[in-house]
C-alpha positions as CSV (number, residue, x, y, z in Angstrom):
1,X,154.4,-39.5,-11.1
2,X,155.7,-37.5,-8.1
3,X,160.0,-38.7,-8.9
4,X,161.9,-39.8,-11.8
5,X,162.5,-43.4,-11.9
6,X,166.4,-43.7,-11.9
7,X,166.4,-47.7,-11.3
8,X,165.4,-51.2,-11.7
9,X,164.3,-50.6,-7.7
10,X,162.4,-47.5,-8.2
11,X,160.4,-49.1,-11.8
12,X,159.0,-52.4,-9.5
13,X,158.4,-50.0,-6.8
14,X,156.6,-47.8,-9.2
15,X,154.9,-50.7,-10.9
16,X,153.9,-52.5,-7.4
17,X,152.4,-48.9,-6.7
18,X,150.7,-48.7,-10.1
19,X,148.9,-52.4,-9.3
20,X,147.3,-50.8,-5.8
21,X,145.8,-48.2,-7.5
22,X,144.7,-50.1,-10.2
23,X,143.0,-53.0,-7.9
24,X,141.7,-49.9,-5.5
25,X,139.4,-48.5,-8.7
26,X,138.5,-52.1,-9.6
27,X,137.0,-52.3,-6.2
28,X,135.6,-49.1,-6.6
29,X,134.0,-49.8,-9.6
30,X,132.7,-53.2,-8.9
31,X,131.0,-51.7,-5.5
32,X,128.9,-49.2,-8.2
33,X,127.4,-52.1,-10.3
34,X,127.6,-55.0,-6.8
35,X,123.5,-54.7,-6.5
36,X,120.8,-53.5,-9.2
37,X,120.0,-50.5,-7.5
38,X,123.7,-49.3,-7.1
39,X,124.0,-50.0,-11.1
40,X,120.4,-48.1,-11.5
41,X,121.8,-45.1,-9.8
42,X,125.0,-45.6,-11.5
43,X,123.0,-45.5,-15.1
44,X,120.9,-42.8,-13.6
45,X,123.4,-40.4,-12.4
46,X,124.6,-40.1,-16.5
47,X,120.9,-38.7,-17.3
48,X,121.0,-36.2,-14.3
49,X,123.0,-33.4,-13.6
50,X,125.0,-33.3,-10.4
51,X,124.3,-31.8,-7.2
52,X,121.1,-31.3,-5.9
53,X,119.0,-30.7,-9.5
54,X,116.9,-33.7,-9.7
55,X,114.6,-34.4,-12.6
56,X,111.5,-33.4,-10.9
57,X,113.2,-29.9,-9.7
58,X,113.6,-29.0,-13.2
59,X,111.8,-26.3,-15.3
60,X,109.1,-27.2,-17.6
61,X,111.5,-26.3,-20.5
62,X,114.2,-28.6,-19.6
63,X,111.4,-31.3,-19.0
64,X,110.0,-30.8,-22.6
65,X,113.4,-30.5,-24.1
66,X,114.6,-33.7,-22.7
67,X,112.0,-35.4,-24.7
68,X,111.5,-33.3,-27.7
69,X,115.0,-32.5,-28.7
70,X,115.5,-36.4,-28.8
71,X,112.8,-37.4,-30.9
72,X,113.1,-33.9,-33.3
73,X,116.6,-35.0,-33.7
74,X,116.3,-38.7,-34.1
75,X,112.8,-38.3,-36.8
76,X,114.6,-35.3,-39.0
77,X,118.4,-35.0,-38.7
78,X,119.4,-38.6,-38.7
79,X,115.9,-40.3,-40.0
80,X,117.4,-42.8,-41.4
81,X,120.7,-43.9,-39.8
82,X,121.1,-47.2,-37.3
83,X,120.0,-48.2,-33.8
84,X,123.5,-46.8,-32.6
85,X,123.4,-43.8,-33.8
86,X,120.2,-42.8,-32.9
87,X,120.9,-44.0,-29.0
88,X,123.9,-41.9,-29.4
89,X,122.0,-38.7,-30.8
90,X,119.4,-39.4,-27.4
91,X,122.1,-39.4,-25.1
92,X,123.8,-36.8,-26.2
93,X,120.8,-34.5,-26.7
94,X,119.6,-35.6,-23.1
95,X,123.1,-33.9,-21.7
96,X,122.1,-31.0,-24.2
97,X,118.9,-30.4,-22.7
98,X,120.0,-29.6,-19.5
99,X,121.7,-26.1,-21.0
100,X,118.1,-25.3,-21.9
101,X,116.4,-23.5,-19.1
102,X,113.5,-20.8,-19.1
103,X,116.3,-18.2,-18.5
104,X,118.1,-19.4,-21.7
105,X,114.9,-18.8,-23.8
106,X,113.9,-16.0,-22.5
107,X,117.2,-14.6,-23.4
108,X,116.9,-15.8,-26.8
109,X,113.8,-14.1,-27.3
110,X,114.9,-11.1,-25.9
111,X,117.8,-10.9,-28.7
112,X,115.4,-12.1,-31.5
113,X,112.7,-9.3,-30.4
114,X,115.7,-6.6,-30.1
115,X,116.8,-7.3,-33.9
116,X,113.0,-6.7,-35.0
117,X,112.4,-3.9,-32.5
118,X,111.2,-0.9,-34.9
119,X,111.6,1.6,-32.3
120,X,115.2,2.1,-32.4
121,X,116.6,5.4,-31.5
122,X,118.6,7.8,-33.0
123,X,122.2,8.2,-32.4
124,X,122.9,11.9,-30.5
125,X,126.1,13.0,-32.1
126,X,125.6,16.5,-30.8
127,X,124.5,17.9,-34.3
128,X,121.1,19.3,-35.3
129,X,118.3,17.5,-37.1
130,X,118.3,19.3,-41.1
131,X,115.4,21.2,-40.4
132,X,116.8,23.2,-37.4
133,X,120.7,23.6,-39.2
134,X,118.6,26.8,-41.3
């Protein structure tokens, strides 16, 4: 709302306004489902990530964990809950999977092998081992 309505003459002018707008999007939207391939790319674009990233230019991580994290989920966490739920937990796990990359395991491993590495050094605080103090 770019000025303060004041009047009865600025609301219908703001309310005619509003009605554009809202018929604009309506023929926006209706374009995006007019044919079956614009509402195929429509449904589509929700499963793939913006930009150039296709399906077929991702990893093989994210390719496995757009299948795997859907099924783990839906036969463990929420074995027994309804149809909706369980299309809910797939979509949402699909979005998921695209934050899973080889980088992101790779860094994840890299953490989980630094808490287990046994060859941490020794902290140099500028004072001798015991066996040299004598």
């Amino acid at each position: 709302m770019d000025s303060a309505i004041k009047n009865i003459d600025d609301l219908q002018a703001e309310i005619g306004r509003l009605r554009l707008v809202r018929d604009e999007q309506g023929a926006a939207i209706k374009a995006r489902f007019a044919t079956p391939s614009a509402t195929f790319s429509t449904i589509f674009s929700v499963f793939v990530p913006e930009g150039s990233r296709t399906i077929f230019k991702q990893d093989l991580f994210s390719l496995i964990s757009r299948i795997v994290l859907p099924l783990t989920l839906n036969k463990t966490i929420f074995r027994n809950s309804g149809f909706l739920v369980k299309g809910l937990v797939s979509l949402v796990s699909q979005k998921a999977s695209d934050f899973i990359s080889e980088d992101s395991i790779i860094a994840v491993w890299d953490k989980v092998k630094s808490l287990f590495d046994k060859k941490k050094k020794d902290a140099d605080y500028g004072i001798p081992p015991d066996s040299e103090a004598s």
